[in-house]
C-alpha positions in Angstrom: 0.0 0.0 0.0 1.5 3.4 0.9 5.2 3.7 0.6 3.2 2.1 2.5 1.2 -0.3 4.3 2.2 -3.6 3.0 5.6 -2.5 2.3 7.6 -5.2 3.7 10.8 -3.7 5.0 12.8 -5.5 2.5 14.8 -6.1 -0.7 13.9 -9.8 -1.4 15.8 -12.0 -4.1 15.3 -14.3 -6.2 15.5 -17.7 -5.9 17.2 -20.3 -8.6 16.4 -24.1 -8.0 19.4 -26.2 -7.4 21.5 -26.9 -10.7 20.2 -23.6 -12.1 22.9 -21.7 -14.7 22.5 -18.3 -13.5 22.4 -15.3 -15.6 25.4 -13.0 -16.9 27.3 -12.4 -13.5 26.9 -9.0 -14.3 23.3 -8.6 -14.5 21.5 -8.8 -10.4 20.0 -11.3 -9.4 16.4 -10.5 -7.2 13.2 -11.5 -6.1 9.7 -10.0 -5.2 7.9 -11.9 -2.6 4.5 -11.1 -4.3 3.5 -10.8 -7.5 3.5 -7.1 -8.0 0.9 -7.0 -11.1 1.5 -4.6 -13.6 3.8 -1.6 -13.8 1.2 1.1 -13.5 2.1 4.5 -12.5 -1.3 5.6 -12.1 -3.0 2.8 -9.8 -0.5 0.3 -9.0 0.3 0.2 -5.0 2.8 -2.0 -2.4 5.9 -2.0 -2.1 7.2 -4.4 -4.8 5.4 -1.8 -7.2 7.4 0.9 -6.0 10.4 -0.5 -6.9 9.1 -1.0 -10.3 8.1 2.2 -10.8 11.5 3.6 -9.5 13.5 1.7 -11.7 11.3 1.8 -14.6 9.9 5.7 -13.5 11.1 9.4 -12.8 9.5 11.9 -10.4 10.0 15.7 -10.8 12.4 15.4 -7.8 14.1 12.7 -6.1 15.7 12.0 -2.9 19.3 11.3 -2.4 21.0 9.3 0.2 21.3 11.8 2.9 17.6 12.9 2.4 18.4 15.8 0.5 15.8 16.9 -2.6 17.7 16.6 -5.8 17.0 16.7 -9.4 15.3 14.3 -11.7 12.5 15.3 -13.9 13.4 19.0 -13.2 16.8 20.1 -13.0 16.1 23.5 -10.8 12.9 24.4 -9.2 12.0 27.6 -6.8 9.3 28.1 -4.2 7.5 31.3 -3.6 4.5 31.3 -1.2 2.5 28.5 -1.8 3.7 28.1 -5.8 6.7 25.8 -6.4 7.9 26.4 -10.1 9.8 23.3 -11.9 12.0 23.7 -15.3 12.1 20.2 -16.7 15.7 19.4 -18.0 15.9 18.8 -22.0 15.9 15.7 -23.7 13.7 13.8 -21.5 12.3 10.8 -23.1 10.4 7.8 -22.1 10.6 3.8 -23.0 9.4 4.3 -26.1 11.2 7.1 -27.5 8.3 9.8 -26.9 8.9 13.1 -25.3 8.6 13.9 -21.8 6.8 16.8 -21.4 4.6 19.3 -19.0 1.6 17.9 -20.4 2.8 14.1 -18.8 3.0 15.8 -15.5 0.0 17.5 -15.9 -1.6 13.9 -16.4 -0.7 12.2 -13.9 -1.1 14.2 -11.2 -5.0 14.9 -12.9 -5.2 10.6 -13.0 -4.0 10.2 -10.3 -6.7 12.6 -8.3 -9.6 12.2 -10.2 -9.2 8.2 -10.5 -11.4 6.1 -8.6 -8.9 3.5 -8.8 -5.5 4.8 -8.1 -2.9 4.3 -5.8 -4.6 5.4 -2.5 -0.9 6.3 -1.3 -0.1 9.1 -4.2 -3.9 10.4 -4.4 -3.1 11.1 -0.3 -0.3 13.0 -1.5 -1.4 15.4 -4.0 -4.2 15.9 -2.0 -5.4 19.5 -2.3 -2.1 19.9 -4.7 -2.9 22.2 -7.8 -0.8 22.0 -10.9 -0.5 24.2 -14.3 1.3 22.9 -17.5 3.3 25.4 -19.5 5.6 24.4 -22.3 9.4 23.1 -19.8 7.7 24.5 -17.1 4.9 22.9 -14.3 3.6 25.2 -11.3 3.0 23.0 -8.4 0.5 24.8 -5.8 -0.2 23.6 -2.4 -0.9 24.8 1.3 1.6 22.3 2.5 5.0 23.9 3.5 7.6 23.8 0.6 10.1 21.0 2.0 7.0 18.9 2.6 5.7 19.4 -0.7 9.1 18.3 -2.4 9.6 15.4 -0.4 6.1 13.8 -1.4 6.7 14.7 -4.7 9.8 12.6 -5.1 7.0 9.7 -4.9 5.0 10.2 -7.7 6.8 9.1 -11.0 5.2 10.3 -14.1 3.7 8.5 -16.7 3.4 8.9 -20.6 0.0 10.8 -21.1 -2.6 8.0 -21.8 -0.3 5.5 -21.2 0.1 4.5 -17.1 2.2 1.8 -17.9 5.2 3.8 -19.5 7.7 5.6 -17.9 10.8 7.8 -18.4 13.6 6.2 -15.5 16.9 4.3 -15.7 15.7 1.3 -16.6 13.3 -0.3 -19.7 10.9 -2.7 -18.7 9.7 -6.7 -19.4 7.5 -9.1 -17.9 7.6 -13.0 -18.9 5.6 -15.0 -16.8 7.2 -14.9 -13.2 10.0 -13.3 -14.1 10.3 -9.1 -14.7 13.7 -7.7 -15.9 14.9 -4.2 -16.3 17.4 -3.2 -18.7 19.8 -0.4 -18.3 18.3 2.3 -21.7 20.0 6.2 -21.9 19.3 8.2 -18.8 20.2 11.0 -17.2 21.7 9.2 -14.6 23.9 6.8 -16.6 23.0 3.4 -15.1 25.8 1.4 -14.7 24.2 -1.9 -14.5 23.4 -3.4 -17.9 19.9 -5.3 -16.0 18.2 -6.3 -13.1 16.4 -9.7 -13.2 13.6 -10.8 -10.9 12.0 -13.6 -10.2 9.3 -14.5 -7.4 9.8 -16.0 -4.4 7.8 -16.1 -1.4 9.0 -18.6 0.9 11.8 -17.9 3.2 13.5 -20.6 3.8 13.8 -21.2 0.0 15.3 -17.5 0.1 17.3 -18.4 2.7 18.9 -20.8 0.7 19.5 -19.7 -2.5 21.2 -17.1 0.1 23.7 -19.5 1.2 24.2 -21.3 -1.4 25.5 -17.8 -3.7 22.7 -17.8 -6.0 21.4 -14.2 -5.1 22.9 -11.0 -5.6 20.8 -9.6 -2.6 18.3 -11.0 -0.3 17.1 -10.1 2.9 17.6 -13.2 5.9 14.4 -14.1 7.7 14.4 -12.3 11.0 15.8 -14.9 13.2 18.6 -14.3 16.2 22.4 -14.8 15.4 21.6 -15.3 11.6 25.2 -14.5 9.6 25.7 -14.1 5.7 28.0 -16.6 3.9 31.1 -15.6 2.8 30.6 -14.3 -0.7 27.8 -11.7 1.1 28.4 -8.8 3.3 25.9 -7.4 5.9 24.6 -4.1 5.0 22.1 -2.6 7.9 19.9 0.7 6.0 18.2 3.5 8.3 14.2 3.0 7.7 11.3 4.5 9.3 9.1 1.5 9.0 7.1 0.2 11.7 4.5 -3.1 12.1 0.9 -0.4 13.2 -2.1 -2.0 15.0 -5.4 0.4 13.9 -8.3 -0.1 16.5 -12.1 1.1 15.7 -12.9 -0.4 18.9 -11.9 3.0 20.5 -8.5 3.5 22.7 -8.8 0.3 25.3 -7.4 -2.7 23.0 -4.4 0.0 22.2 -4.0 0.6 26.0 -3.4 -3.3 26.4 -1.2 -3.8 23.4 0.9 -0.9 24.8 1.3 -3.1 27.7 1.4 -6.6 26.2 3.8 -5.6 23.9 6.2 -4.1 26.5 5.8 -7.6 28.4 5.3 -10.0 26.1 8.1 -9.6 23.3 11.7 -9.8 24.3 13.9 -7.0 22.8 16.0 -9.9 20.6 13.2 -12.0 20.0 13.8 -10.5 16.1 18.1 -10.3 16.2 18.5 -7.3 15.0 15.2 -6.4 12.5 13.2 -5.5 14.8 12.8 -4.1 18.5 9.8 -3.5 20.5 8.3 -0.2 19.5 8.6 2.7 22.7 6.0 5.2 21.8 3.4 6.1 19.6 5.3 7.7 16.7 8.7 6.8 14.9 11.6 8.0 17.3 13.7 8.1 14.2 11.8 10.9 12.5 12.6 12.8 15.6 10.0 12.2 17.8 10.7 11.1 21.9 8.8 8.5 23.4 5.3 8.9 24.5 2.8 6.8 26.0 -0.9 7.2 25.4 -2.3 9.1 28.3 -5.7 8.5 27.5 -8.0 7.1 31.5 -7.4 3.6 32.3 -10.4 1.8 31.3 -12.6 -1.2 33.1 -10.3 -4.6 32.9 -10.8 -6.1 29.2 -11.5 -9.6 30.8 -14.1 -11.8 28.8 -13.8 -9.5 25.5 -13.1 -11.3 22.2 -10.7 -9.1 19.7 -10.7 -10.1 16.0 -7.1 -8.4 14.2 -6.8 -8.8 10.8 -3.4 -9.1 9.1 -2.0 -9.8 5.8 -1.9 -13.4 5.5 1.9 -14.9 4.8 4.0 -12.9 6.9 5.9 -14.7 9.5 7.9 -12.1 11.4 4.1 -10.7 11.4 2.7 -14.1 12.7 5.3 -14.6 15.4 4.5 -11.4 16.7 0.9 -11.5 17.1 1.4 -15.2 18.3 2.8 -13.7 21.6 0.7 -11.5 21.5 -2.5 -13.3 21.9 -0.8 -15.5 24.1 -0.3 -12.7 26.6 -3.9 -11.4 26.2 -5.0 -14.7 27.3 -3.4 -14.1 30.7 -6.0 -11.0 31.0 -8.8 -13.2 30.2 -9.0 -11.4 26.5 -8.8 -13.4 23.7 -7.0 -11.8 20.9 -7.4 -14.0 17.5 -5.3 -12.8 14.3 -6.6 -13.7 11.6 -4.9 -13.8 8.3 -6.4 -12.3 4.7 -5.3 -11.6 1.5 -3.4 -8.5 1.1 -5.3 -6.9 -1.0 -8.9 -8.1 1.1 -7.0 -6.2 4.1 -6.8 -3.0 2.2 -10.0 -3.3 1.2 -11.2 -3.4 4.0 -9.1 -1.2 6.0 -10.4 1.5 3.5 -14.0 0.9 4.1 -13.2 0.5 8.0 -14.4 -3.1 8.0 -12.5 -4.4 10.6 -12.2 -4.3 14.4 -8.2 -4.3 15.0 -6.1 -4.4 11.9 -2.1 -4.6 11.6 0.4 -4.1 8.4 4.0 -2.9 8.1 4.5 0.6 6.9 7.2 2.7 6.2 7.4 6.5 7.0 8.5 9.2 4.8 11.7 10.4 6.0 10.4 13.9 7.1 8.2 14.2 10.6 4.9 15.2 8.5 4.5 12.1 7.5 3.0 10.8 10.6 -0.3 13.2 9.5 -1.2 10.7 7.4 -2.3 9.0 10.4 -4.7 12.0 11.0 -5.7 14.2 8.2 -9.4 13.8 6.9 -8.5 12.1 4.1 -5.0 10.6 5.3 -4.1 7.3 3.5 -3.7 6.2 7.0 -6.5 7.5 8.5 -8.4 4.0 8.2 -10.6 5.1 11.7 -12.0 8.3 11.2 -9.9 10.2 13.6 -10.2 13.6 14.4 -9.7 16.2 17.0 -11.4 20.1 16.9 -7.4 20.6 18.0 -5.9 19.3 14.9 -6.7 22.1 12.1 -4.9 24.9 14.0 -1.9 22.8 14.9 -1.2 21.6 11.4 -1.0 25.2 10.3 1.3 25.4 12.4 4.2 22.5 11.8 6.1 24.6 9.2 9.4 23.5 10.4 10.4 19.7 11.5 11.7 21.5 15.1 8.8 23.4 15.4 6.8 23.1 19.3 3.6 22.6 18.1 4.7 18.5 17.0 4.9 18.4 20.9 1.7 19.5 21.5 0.2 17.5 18.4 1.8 14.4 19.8 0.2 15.1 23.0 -3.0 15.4 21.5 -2.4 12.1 19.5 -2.1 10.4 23.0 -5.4 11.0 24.4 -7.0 9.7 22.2 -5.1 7.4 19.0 -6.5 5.2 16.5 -3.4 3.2 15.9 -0.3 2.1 18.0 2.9 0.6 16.7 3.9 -2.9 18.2 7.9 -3.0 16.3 9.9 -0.8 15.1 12.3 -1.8 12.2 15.9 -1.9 10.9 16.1 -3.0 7.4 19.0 -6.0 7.2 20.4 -7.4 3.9 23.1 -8.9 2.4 24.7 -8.3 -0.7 27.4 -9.6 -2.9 30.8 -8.3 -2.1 31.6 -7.2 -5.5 28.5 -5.2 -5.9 28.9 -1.4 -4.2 25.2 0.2 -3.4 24.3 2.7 -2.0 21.8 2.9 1.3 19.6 5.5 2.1 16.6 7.0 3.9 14.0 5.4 1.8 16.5 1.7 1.3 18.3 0.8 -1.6 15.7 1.4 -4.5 14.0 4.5 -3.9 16.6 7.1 -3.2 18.2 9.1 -6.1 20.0 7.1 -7.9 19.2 4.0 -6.5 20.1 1.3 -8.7 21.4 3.5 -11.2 24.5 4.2 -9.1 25.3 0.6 -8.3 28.6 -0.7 -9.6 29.9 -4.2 -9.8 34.0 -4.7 -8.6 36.1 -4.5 -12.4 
């Protein structure tokens, strides 16, 4: 879902079966644990899309590895009031040789809006965003501050008008059956891989071992305690802002005991080094300190029967909510997960079918982010909340350090539709003759991603 819910925390490789001739050393070797459907700029969502659309896409801005804005799409860009003006750079073409122009930009972000069935994520994002087409130049208007507005813009690629599957970025595109490979094409950025070739793989322990037995490029090891990568791997550890949320429309109470079971009931290793129990009610690595939610204790939840949905498949999910239940049991509540297809859970997370509901998101890297939670039509807003507080203090957050995040927090903790049970580190291992590049948003979706990797001469 968003950047979003459903994005799994990972890079996951492909998987060859035993006596398989791999592929030109040269080319990388990956997997997507679930089929991402088609490349779709305009509708397609989750987190295996995303890295489709940023190998195969371009946004007018990017992010680099130290969470800078840089160029893509537009090579310079100012902001005055609430107008941000971008000059698209020349020579911009997509897959198929057509022009990249205004008009493309213009497109999307009119698609994207207006379309009953696009990404839910990116129609949160240009959310009250007005834009104008003129010749190399788009006007971008929006109440949000300027950094803000840059930093969600860097997640909307743009398509070819009328075509949502095309795209301009580093890489061409092909699909055959269950496998999807990207080919280096002329770019701004001057990939320096020839291709990237996928293949799906959803079990672990086959990933695992294909893993171990130097079949993969990348992959990222099950979360399980003193795991080590074989010797043709090295351990790389990214900074993330991902988290595993529990929504509740059963009001504040079942959050109030998962704040408690989840300080009792899951042991700070029980992951390795993945995943840690979660302090607080927002991201302490977007800035934010630890802060329990203050809301009255309520009547003893003894005798109540909680249903939480989750996406069906997971097992670092599972394990979790396993302990879970087993330490609601021991306050007479009887907490059962029950696992759906991914897309049923958005589904019905959208329509606020559900009475608790859990997934894996990842943050922006900037602290509005977390408003997604709250905003009236957040695209993680799944409970309806709201506060008569809320209006004047988002005026009022122009600035990551600015006091009024205190006192929004605060507000958040009387009263919160979701608490987060883990917070995450990503953890993958990668060929020691291939050089990447981590970053804020992991190894695919910061500027230029793939397009910077280089394999060892």
């Amino acid at each position: 879902m968003r950047r979003g819910i459903f994005i799994l925390l990972v890079v996951l490789a492909p998987g060859f079966a035993p006596g398989a001739a791999p592929l030109a050393a040269q080319i990388v070797q990956e997997s997507f644990a679930r089929d991402p459907g088609p490349l779709d700029f305009i509708r397609g969502e989750g987190f295996e899309q995303a890295i489709m659309q940023a190998l195969a896409g371009d946004a007018l801005v990017g992010l680099d590895a130290q969470n800078r804005v840089v160029p893509r799409l537009a090579d310079r860009w100012v902001s005055k009031g609430t107008t941000t003006r971008f000059h698209l750079r020349e020579g911009l073409r997509f897959s198929s040789g057509a022009p990249v122009g205004s008009e493309d930009v213009a497109w999307t972000f009119h698609e994207i809006q207006r379309g009953t069935g696009a990404s839910p994520t990116k129609k949160g994002l240009l959310e009250g965003v007005r834009i104008r087409a003129a010749g190399a130049m788009v006007e971008v208007s929006s109440t949000k501050p300027a950094l803000r507005l840059l930093m969600e813009l860097a997640r909307v690629p743009i398509a070819r008008s009328g075509h949502p599957e095309e795209g301009s970025g580093p890489f061409s595109f092909q699909r055959q059956g269950t496998e999807w490979t990207f080919t280096a094409r002329p770019h701004f950025l001057h990939p320096k891989l020839p291709a990237l070739h996928f293949r799906l793989l959803a079990d672990e322990q086959a990933l695992l071992q294909n893993l171990q037995k130097g079949w993969l490029s990348i992959g990222v090891p099950p979360a399980r305690r003193n795991l080590r990568p074989p010797v043709n791997l090295v351990e790389l550890r990214q900074p993330t802002h991902a988290q595993l949320l529990v929504w509740s429309r059963l009001g504040v109470a079942p959050l109030q005991a998962l704040e408690r079971y989840r300080n009792e009931a899951l042991p700070a290793d029980l992951f390795g080094v993945k995943a840690h129990p979660s302090r607080g009610l927002w991201p302490e690595s977007l800035g934010f300190p630890p802060m329990a939610i203050q809301a009255p204790a309520p009547p003893p939840p003894r005798g109540q029967h909680w249903e939480l949905l989750y996406s069906s498949g997971d097992e670092l999910v599972q394990k979790t909510l396993l302990a879970l239940r087993e330490r609601a049991l021991k306050d007479g509540v009887e907490l059962e997960p029950k696992p759906v297809e991914a897309a049923l859970l958005y589904e019905r997370l959208q329509k606020g079918d559900f009475q608790l509901a859990c997934a894996i998101n990842i943050f922006d890297p900037h602290p509005w982010s977390v408003l997604e939670l709250m905003e009236p039509a957040g695209p993680l807003n799944f409970c309806g909340w709201q506060d008569t507080l809320y209006p004047g203090l988002a005026q009022r957050l122009e600035a990551p350090a600015s006091p009024a995040w205190r006192e929004l927090q605060q507000v958040w903790s009387r009263h919160p539709a979701a608490i987060p049970i883990l917070d995450f580190t990503s953890v993958v291992w990668v060929d020691r003759n291939l050089t990447v590049a981590p970053g804020v948003l992991g190894l695919y979706l910061s500027t230029p991603g793939p397009a910077g990797w280089t394999w060892a001469p």
